[in-house]
DOKE-477164 format. One record per residue: x, y, z of N, C-alpha, C in turn; residue in three letters. Coordinates in steps of 0.05 Angstrom, whole numbers, plus 32768, in hexadecimal, padded with zeros to 4 digits. Layout:
REM residues N
XYZXYZXYZALA ...
END
This chain:
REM residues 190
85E286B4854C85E486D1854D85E486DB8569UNK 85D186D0858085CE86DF859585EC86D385A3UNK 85FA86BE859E861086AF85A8862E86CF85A0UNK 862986CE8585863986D5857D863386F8858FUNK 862A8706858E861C871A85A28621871B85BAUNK 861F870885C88624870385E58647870485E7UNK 865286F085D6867186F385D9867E871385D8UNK 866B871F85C68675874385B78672874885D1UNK 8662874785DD8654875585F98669874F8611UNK 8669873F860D867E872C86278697873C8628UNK 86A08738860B86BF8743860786BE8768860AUNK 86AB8779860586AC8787860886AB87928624UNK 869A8785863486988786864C86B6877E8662UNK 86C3876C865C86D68765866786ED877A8663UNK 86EE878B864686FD87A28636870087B4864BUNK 86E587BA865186DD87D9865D86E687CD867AUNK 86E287B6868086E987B2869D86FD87AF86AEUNK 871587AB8695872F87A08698873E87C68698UNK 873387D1867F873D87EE867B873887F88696UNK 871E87FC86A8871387FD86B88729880086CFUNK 872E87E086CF873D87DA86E2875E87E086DBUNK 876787E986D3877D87ED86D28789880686CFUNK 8774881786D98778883986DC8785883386FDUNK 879A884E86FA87A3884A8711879588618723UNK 8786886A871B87758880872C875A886D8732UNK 8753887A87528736886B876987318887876EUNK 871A888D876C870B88A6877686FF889F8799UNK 870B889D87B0870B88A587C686F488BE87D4UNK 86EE88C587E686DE88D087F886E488EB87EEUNK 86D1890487EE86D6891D87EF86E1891D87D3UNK 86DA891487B586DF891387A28705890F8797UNK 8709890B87AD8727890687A8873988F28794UNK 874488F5878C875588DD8777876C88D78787UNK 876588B78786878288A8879387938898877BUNK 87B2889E877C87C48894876A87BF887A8774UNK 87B38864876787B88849878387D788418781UNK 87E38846876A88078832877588148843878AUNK 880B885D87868826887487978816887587B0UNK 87FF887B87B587F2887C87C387EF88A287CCUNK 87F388B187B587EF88CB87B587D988CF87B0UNK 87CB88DD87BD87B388EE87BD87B0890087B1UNK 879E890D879B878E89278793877D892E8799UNK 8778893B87A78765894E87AA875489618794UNK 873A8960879B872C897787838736898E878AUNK 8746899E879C875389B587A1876789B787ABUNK 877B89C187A8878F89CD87B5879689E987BAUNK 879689FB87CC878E8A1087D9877E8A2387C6UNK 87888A3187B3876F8A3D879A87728A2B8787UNK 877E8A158784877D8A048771876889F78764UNK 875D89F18750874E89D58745875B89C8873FUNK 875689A28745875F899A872C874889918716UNK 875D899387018757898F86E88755896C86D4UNK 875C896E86C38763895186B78777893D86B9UNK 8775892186BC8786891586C58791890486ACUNK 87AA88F686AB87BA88EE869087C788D6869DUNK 87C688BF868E87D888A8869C87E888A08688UNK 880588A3868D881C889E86768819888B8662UNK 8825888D864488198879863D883888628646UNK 884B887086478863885C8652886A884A8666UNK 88518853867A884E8841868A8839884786A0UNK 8823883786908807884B86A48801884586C2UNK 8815883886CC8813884286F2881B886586F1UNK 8822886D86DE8836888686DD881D889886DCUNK 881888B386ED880A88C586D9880B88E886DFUNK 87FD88F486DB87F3891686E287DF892186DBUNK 87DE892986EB87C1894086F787C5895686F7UNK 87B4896686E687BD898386DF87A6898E86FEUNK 87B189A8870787AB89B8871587A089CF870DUNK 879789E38707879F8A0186FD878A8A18870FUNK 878D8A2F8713878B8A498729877F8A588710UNK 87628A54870787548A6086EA87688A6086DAUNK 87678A7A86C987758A7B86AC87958A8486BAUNK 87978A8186CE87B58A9186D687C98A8186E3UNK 87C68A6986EE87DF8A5A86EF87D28A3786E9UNK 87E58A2D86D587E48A1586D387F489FD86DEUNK 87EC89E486EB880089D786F987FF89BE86F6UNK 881189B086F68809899286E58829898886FBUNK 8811896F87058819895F8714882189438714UNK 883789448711883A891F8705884B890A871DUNK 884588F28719884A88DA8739884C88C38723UNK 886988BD8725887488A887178885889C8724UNK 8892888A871B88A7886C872788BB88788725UNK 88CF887B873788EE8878873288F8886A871EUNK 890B886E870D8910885986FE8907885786E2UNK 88EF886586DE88DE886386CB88EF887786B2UNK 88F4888A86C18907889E86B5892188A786BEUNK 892088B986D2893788B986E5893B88A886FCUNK 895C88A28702895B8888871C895888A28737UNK 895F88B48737896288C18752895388D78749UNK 895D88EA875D894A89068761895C891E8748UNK 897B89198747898F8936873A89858926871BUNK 8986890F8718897D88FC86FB8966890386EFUNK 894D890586FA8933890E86F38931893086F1UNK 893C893F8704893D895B86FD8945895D86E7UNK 895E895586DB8965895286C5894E894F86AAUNK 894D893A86B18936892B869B891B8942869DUNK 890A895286B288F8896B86B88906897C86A6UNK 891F898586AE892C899D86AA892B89998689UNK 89338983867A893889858654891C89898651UNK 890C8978865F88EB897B865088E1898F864EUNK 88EF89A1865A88D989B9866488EC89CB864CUNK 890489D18645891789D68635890C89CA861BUNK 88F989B1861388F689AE85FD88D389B585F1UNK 88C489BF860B88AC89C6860B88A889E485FEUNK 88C089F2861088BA8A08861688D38A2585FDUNK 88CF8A32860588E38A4A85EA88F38A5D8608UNK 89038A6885FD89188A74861089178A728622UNK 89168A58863889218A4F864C89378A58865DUNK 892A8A65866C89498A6E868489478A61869EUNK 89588A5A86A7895C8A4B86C589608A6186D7UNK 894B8A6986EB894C8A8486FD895D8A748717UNK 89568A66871D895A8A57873F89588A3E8738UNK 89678A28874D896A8A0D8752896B8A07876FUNK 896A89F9878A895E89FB879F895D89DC87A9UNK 896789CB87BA895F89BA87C4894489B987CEUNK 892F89A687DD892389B487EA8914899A87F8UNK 890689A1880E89008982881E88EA898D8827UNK 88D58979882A88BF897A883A88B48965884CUNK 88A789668856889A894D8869887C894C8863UNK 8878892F885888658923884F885A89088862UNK 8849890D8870883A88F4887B885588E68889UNK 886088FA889E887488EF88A8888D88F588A4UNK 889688EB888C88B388F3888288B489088870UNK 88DA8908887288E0891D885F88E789138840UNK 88D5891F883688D8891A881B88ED893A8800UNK 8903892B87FA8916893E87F28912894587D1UNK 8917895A87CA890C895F87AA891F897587ADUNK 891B897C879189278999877E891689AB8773UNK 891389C2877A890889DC876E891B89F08759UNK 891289EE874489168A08873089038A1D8725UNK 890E8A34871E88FC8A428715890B8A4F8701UNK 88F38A5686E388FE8A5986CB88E48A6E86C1UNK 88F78A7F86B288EA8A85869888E98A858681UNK 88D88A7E867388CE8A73865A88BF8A7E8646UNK 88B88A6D863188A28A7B8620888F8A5F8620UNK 88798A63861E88628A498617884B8A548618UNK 883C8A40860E88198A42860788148A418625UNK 87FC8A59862787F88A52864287D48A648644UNK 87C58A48864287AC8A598647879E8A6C862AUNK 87A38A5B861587A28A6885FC87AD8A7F85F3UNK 87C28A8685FF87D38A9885F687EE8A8785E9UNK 87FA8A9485CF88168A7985CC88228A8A85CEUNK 883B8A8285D688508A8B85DC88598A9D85F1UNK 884D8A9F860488488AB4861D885E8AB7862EUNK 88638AC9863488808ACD864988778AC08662UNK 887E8AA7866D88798A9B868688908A94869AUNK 888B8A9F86B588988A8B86C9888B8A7286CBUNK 889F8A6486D188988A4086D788AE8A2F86EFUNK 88A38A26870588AA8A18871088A889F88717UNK 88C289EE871888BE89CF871A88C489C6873DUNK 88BA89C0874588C389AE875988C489898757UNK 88D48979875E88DB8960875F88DD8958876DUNK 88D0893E877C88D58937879988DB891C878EUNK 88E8890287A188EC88F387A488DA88E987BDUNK 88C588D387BB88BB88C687D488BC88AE87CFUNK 88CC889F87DA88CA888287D688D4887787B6UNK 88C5886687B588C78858879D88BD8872877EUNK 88B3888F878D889F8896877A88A988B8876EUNK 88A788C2876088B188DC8760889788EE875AUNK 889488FE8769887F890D8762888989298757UNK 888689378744888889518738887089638734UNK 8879898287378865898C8730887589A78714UNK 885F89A9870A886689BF86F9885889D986ECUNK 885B89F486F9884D8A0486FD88538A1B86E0UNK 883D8A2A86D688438A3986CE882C8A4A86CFUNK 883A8A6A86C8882B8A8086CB88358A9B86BDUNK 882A8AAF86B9882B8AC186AB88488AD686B9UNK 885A8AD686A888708AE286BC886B8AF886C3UNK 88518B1486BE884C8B2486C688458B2586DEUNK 88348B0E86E9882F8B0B86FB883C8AFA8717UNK 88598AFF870E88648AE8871F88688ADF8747UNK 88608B04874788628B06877088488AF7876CUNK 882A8AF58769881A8AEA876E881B8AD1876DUNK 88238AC3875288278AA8874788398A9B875EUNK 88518AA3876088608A9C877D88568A8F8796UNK 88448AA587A3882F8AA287B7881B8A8587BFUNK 88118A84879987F68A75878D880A8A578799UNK 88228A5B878788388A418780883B8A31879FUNK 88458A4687B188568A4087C6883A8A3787DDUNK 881A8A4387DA880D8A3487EA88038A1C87E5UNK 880A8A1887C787FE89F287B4880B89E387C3UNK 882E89EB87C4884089D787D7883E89D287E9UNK 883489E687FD883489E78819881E89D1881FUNK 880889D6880B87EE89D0881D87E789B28813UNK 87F789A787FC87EE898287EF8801897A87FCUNK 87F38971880B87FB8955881887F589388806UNK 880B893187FC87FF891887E587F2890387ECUNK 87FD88FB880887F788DC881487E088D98820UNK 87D888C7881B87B888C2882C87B888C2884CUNK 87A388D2885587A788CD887387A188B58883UNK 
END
């Protein structure tokens, strides 16, 4: 009995240790979360931001996202996946963003589309910005008239996306909230 016990113990232990180990998130200095394959960084804030809960795909769990959100008034969900996994390039994956968000969401309008480049830990890293309005659950309200913006970057092997939404009443502010998240994450570790 104590044999048979010990093995339950063993195996359970090795379970939790293997699960353990095979999260792709390391909690780092200053409470921070590190992606370890991409080597993107989260931060517990981003300029009024929190973040929130984290999700690892079940398609392929190097893959994942980290929701963000600015209280009950803008929500932002951040995802850092593989090239390839879905889309091979940057116009391929907007694509693939652009239906999801089309199959999430109720009267979908495409406001703006935008190249757009930034410099990350050195380089320039190139992506796509749109902005839409929609209908969705947002904050226990269903169906709510919302602006929503996507941005898509391409870095390396890795694509990072973000995806914002907020109350379209409020959209000069939401704007503001949006455009200092980008400015101010820096993904890469210093």
């Amino acid at each position: 009995m104590k044999t048979a016990s010990g093995v339950a113990f063993a195996l359970l232990f090795i379970g939790l240790a293997n699960s353990h180990a095979a999260s792709p998130f390391k909690k780092v200095s200053g409470d921070e979360l590190l992606h370890t394959p991409s080597s993107v960084l989260f931060p517990p804030k981003v300029s009024v931001f929190t973040r929130g809960d984290t999700d690892v795909f079940r398609s392929n769990p190097r893959d994942v996202s980290v929701r963000y959100f600015l209280d009950a008034f803008i929500l932002c969900d951040v995802s850092v996946y593989a090239v390839g996994i879905y889309g091979n390039d940057l116009n391929e994956e907007f694509q693939i963003q652009q239906n999801a968000i089309r199959q999430l969401s109720k009267n979908v309008k495409l406001l703006s589309k935008e190249s757009r480049r930034m410099t990350r830990s050195g380089h320039v890293v190139n992506g796509v910005h749109a902005t839409y309005e929609l209908q969705r659950d947002l904050f226990g309200t269903r169906n709510r008239k919302c602006g929503s913006e996507i941005f898509v970057f391409r870095d390396g092997p890795w694509f990072v996306a973000y995806r914002f939404s907020y109350p379209r009443e409020r959209l000069d502010i939401a704007h503001q909230h949006v455009a200092a998240f980008v400015e101010q994450w820096h993904w890469r570790e210093r």
